[in-house]
C-alpha positions, 0 to 999 in steps of 0.5 A, a space after each residue: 500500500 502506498 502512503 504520504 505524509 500528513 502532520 498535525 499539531 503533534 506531529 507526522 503520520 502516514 496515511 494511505 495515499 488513496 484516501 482524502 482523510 489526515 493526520 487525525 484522523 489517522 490516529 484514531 483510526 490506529 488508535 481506537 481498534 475496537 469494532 472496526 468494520 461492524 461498528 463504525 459511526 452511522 452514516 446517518 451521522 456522516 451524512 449530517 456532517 455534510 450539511 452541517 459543514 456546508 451551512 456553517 461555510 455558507 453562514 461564515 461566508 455571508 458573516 466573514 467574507 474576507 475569510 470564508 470566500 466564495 471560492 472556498 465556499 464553492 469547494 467545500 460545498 461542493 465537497 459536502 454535497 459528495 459526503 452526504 450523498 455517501 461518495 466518499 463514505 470510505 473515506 469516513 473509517 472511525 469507530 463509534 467507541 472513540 473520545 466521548 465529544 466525537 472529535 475524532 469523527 468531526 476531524 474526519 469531516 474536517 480532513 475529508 471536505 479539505 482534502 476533497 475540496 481542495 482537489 476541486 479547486 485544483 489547489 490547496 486553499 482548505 485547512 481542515 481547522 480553519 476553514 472546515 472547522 471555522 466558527 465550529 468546535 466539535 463540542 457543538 457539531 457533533 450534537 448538532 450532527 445528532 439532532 439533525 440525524 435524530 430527526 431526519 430518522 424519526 421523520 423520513 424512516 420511523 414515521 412513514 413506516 408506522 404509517 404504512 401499517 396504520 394504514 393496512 389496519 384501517 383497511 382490515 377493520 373494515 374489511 372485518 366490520 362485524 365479525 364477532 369473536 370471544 375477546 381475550 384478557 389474561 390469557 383467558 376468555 372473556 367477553 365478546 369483540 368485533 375482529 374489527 374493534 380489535 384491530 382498531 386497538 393495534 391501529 390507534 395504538 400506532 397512531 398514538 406513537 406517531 402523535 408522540 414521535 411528533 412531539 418529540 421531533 420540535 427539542 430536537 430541531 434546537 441546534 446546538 451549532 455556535 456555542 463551540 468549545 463551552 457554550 460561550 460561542 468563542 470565536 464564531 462570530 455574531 449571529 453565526 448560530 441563528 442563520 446556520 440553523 437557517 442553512 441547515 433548514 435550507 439544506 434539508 427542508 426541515 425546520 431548524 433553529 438555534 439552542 437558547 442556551 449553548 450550555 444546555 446544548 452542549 452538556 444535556 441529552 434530555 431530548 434524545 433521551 425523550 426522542 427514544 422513549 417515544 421510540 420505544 413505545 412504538 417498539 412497545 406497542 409492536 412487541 404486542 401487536 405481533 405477539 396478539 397476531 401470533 397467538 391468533 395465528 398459533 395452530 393450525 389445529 392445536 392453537 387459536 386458529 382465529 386468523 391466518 397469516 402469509 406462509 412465507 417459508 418453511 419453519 423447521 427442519 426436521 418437521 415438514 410442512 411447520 410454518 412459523 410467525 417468523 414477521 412477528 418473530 422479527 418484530 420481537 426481537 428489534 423491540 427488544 434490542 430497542 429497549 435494550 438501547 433505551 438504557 444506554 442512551 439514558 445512561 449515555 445522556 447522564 454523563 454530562 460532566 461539567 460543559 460536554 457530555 462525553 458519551 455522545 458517539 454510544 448515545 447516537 449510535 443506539 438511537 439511530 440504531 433503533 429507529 433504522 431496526 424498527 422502521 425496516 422491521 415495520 415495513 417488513 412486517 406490513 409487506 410480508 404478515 400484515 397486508 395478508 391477514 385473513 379473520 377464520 370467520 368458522 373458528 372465531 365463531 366456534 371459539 365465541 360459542 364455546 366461551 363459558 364468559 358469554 354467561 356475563 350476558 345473564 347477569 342482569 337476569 339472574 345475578 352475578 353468583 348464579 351467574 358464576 354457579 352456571 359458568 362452572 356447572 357448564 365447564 365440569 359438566 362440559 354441557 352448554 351455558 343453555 344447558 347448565 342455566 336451565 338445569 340449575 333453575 335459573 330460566 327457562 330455555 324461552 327466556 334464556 333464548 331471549 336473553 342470550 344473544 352473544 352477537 349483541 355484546 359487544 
């Protein structure tokens, strides 16, 4: 491999001579030798880096001119442009476990854009320090990097998503108007349901956590870009924080704006931590719609057998023919991971010491992971289960008549205790309620033909 000199302030390094990289990020790159190739910052994260370069060059150009010129400007937007298009993502080799502040990947950015922007130009009029850098501390590009990342997240990928299966829901309830069967609570039987009020249940579930990933989003559009080093704003000039979130909202057609308070910005995570509890209450609600329809699903003889789902592959390999609720299976195990994620970004989010919060690359990388897991795990599990719900219109019904708690229907006739001597006489009798109600002199078969009608119970 072929190598050219870089230097920084400490000194010579080599780097290989076909990557737009430096010095620094060198360094780390030896330095941080842990999950290299499985656990490299999220390009989510890379991407944003791009924008937030580009608008910090453009706002430094309409605030100091003489230093951020406009061929400068033209190379390194240029440059930004192919970061965040993912062009240059082999350029971007750093791990998520390195310094807490991400500086090492904000210098990664620096060298990249440099390095790149000055072959555009064709000469060599970039520092990565003051010029990519200008205006700019890691300590606030990389939570700006992550608030930009978080909310492109939640908005393109995570809400969509949900949408599209709130949208398969509502076509299955109606659909399903009128299909009556025994509803279900602790496991055990209870009184009747529509097929169609239960799957409102599933849909009005997700639309509530897409009301809540909503919420969510506006702390997150406040940018922590301009307070540099500690919140002070040293050395980016005035009015620098206000109009970069306006070419950062340019850039990406989202709403941005400036952090009130740059201390804040800088030490606190309270709104990622937020952010991920409404995910995970998406993945809370997943975890239980999936595990409703595999339960309704279990069979085929032997189980519920209320509804069928798509077969999509063969579920074992010594026995033939078993097919498995392998969509909900998958939807299980992201939610769990999501929650597992929730405790590091909490914990992450707790160790603000002093002006910087030093967990941020762990913070980041668990937060964009379970909106990347769940939004894909979404979509897969509409295209490939729930699109494909069919209601077992026979074995609802059976299931529904043989439900001991329809006797619930008779206690305004013969009282709750009666009620409950007929429920348990029919089941160790194994006769029908009918049956139990009329040998135990409760009513006549008349009136509880008149009475009994489990279609009008929910």
């Amino acid at each position: 491999m072929d190598f050219r000199k870089e230097h920084d302030s400490m000194g010579e390094v080599l780097v290989p001579a076909d990557k737009l990289w430096a010095a620094q990020t060198q360094r780390s790159h030896e330095n941080f030798e842990i999950g290299v190739d499985i656990e490299t910052m999220p390009r989510e994260i890379t991407y944003a880096f791009g924008v937030l370069k580009k608008a910090a060059a453009m706002a430094n150009n309409a605030l100091k001119p003489e230093k951020m010129t406009d061929e400068k400007l033209a190379a390194i937007s240029q440059a930004c442009d192919e970061v965040a298009s993912g062009a240059l993502n082999d350029h971007f080799p750093l791990v998520v476990w390195q310094t807490g502040s991400g500086t090492q990947s904000n210098m990664n950015a620096n060298e990249v854009i440099a390095n790149r922007g000055n072959q555009i130009a064709g000469a060599k009029i970039l520092h990565p320090n003051d010029d990519v850098n200008m205006s700019q501390s890691s300590n606030d590009t990389f939570p700006t990097a992550m608030h930009i990342s978080a909310v492109l997240a939640i908005e393109d990928k995570l809400i969509p998503a949900a949408q599209e299966l709130i949208d398969t829901f509502l076509r299955l309830e109606k659909e399903n108007e009128g299909i009556v069967k025994s509803g279900r609570t602790h496991l055990q039987d209870a009184t009747p349901i529509t097929f169609s009020q239960e799957i409102s249940g599933w849909r009005s579930s997700l639309e509530r956590d897409v009301e809540l990933l909503k919420l969510s989003v506006k702390p997150l559009s406040e940018l922590a870009l301009g307070g540099t080093a500690v919140g002070t704003g040293l050395n980016a000039p005035k009015g620098f924080d206000a109009l970069v979130a306006e070419k950062v909202s340019e850039i990406t057609g989202k709403k941005f704006v400036t952090a009130a308070n740059k201390f804040h910005a800088l030490t606190s995570k309270d709104e990622l931590v937020f952010a991920h509890g409404a995910i995970k209450a998406l993945a809370c609600d997943m975890l239980k719609i999936a595990n409703d329809i595999r339960w309704l699903a279990s069979g085929p003889r032997d189980g519920l057998g209320e509804i069928f789902i798509p077969e999509n592959e063969p579920g074992s390999s010594i026995m033939p023919g078993k097919v498995n609720p392998t969509q909900c299976e998958a939807v299980t195990m992201v939610a769990v991971q999501v929650m597992g994620n929730d405790v590091a970004v909490g914990m992450a989010a707790s160790q603000g010491n002093f002006e910087l919060n030093v967990f941020m690359p762990v913070c980041m990388y668990n937060f964009l992971q379970s909106a990347r897991l769940l939004a894909e795990a979404i979509v897969s599990f509409n295209k490939n289960c729930a699109v494909g719900i069919k209601a077992n219109k026979e074995k609802m019904h059976h299931n529904l008549h043989n439900s001991l708690m329809l006797v619930t229907a008779l206690n305004p006739y013969i009282g709750y205790e009666n009620a409950a001597k007929t429920a348990k006489k029919a089941y160790k009798d194994n006769i029908s309620l009918k049956e139990a109600c009329v040998a135990l002199g409760f009513l006549t078969e008349e009136k509880f033909d008149e009475v009994f009608h489990p279609e009008q119970m929910v």
